[in-house]
C-alpha positions as CSV (number, residue, x, y, z in Angstrom):
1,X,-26.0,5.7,-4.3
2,X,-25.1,2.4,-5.5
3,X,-27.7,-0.7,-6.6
4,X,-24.9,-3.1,-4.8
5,X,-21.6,-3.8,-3.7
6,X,-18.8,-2.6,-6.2
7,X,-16.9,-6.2,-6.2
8,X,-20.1,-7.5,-8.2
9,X,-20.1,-4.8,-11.1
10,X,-19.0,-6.2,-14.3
11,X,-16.1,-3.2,-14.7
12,X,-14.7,-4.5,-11.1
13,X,-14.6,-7.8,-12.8
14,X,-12.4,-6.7,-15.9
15,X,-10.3,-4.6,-13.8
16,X,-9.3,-7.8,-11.6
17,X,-8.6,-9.9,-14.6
18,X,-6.7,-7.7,-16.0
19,X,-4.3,-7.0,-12.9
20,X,-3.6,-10.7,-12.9
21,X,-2.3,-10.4,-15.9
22,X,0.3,-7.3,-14.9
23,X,1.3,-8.8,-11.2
24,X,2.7,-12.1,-11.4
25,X,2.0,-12.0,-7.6
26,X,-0.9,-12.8,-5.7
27,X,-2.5,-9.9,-2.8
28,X,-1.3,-12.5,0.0
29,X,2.3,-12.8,-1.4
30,X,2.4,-9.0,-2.5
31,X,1.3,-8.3,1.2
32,X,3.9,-10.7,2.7
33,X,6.9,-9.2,0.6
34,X,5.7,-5.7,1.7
35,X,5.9,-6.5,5.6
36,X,9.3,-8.2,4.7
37,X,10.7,-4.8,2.8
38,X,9.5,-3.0,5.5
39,X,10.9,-5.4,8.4
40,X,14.5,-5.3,6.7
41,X,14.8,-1.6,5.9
42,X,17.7,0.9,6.6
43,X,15.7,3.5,7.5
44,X,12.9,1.4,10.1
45,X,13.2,3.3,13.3
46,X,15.4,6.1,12.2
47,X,13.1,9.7,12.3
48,X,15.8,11.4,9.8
49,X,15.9,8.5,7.3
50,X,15.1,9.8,3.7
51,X,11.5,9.8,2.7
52,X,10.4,10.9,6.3
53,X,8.3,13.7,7.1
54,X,9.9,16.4,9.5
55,X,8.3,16.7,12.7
56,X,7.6,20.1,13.7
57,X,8.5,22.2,16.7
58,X,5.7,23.6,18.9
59,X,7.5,27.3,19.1
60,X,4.6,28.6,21.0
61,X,6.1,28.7,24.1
């Protein structure tokens, strides 16, 4: 078990410093060009778009 919540650990603390370093980006703009990509996509709404997983057939009929 843990003493307390992981966001107060010291390693939790390097690790977050150190992502700001790598993504010029903050979580609330990384977020917001995510929903965008998503919104604006070829594939959105398209079952047989690449990337998708095939849906399987119940055969037992």
């Amino acid at each position: 078990m843990r003493d307390g919540p992981f966001d107060a650990t010291l390693e939790f603390a390097r690790f977050k410093e150190a992502m700001r370093g790598v993504l010029p980006v903050s979580k609330k703009g990384l977020d917001e060009l995510v929903k965008a990509s998503k919104e604006r996509s070829p594939g959105k709404g398209d079952p047989k778009a690449p990337g998708r997983k095939r849906v399987k057939k119940n055969l037992s009929m």
